[in-house]
C-alpha positions in Angstrom: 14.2 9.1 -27.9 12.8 6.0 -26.1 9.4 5.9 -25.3 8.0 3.6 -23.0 5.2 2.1 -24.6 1.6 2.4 -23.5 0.0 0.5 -19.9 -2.5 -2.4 -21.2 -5.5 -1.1 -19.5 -7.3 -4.6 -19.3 -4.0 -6.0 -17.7 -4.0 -3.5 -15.2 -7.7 -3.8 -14.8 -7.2 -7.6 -14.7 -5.0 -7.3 -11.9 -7.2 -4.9 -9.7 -10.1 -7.3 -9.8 -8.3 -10.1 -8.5 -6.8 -8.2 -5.8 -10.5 -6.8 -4.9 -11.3 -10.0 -4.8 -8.5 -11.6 -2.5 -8.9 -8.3 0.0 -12.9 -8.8 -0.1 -12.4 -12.1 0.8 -10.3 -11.3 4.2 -12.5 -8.5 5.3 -10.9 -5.4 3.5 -13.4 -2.8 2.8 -12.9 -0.6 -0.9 -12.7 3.0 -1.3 -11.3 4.1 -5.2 -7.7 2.2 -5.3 -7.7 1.8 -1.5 -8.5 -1.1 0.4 -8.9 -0.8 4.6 -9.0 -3.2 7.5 -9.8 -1.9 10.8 -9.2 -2.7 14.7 -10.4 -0.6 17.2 -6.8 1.7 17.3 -5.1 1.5 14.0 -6.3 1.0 10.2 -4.5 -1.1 8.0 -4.2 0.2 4.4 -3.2 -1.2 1.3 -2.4 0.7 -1.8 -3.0 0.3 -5.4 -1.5 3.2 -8.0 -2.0 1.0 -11.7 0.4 3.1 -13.2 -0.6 6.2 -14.5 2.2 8.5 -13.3 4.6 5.5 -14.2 5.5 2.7 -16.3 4.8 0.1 -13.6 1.7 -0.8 -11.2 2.3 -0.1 -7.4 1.3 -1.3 -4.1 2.1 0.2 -0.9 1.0 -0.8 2.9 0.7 1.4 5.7 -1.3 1.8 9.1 -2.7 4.5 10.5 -3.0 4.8 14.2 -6.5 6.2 15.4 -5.3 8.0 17.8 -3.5 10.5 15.1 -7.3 11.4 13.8 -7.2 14.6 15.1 -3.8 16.0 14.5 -3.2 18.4 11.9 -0.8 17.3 9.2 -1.2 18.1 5.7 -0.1 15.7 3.1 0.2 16.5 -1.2 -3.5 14.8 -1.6 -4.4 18.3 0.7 -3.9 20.5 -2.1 -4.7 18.4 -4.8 -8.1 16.1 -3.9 -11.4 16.4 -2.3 -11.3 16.9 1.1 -11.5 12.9 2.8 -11.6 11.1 6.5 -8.3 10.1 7.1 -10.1 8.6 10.4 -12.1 6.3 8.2 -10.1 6.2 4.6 -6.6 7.5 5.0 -4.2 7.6 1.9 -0.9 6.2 2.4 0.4 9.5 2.6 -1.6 10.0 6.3 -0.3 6.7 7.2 1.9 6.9 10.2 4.5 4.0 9.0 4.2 3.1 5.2 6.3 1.7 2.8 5.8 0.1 -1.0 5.3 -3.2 -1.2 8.3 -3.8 -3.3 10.6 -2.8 -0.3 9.2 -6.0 1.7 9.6 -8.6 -0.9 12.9 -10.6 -0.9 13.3 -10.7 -4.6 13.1 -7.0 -5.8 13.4 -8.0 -9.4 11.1 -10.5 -10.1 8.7 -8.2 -8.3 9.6 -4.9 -10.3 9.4 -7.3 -14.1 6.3 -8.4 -12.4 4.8 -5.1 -12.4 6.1 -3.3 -16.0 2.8 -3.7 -17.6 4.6 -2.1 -20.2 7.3 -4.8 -21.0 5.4 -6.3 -24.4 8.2 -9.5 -23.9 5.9 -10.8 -21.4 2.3 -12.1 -20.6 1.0 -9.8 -18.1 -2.1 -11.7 -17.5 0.1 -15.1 -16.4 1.9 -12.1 -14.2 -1.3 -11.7 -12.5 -1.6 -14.8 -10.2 2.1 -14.1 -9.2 1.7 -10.5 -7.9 -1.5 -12.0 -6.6 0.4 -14.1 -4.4 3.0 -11.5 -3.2 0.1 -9.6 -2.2 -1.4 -12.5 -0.4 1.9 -13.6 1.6 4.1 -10.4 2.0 1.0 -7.7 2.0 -1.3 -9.1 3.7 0.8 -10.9 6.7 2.5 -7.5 7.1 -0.3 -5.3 8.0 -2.3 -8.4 9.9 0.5 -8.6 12.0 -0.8 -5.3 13.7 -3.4 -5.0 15.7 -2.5 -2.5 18.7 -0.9 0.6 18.8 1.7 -1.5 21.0 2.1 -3.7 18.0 2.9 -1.0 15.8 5.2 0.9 18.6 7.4 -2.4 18.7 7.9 -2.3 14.8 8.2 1.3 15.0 11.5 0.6 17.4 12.7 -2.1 15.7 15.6 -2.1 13.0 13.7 -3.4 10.4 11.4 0.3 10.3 14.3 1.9 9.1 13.1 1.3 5.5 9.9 2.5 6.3 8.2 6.2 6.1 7.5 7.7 9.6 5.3 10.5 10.0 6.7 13.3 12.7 3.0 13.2 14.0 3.3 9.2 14.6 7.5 9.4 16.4 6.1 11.1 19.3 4.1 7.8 20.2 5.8 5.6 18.3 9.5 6.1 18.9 9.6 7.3 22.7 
């Protein structure tokens, strides 16, 4: 049987420091593996899962629209995690359009050997800067590209959502 060998810790931990970094430096605020921008309707989220329910780290984007605070919709971390604010620190689960990072990059493999902190044939720590910099111009000009709910209603109605995850809350305002 093949067994994936283990995650390197310190590349993974590596990797989360300079991405606290970059995010601090643009104005994201930090809660756990969750960084948040905010605007006076929507918060922009960003994502980080190093790993530990898979062989590779993960990013994910998504923006939650304010006006969703008080609508009832569980999500998984419901039953599973501490009760949170999704109107101050949403998960990407409560996000009302989401999507993983690696569905807005143009070159899907690089991005996914990128990531395999567990592929030994490479230097994960030289892999650092380059996810840095995916972060920095795919991320980061994705969610900064919202700023309204009208913003997010255009995308929402535009072909290129179709790879994203809608919430039912978020088509009532979004899609009509």
């Amino acid at each position: 049987m093949h067994r994936h060998p283990s995650l390197r810790a310190e590349d993974v931990g590596l990797l989360f420091e300079a991405v606290r970094q970059r995010l601090a430096e643009k104005g994201y605020q930090r809660r756990d593996m969750a960084w948040y921008s905010y605007s006076p309707e929507l918060i922009r989220v960003l994502s980080f899962d190093p790993g530990l329910t898979w062989v590779r780290a993960r990013f994910a984007v998504g923006i939650s629209l304010r006006v969703l605070d008080g609508v009832d919709e569980p999500t998984v971390w419901d039953s599973i995690g501490a009760p949170r604010c999704r109107a101050t620190h949403p998960q990407i689960d409560d996000c009302s359009i989401s999507v993983r990072l690696e569905r807005l990059v143009e070159d899907h493999h690089r991005y996914e050997a990128l990531t395999d902190f567990t592929d030994r044939s490479r230097s994960h720590p030289d892999s650092i800067p380059q996810i840095l910099g995916i972060v920095t111009t795919c991320a980061l000009p994705f969610l900064e590209s919202f700023s309204t709910l009208d913003d997010v209603r255009r995308f929402a109605r535009s072909e290129r959502a179709a790879a994203f995850d809608i919430r039912e809350a978020a088509k009532t305002i979004l899609c009509t």
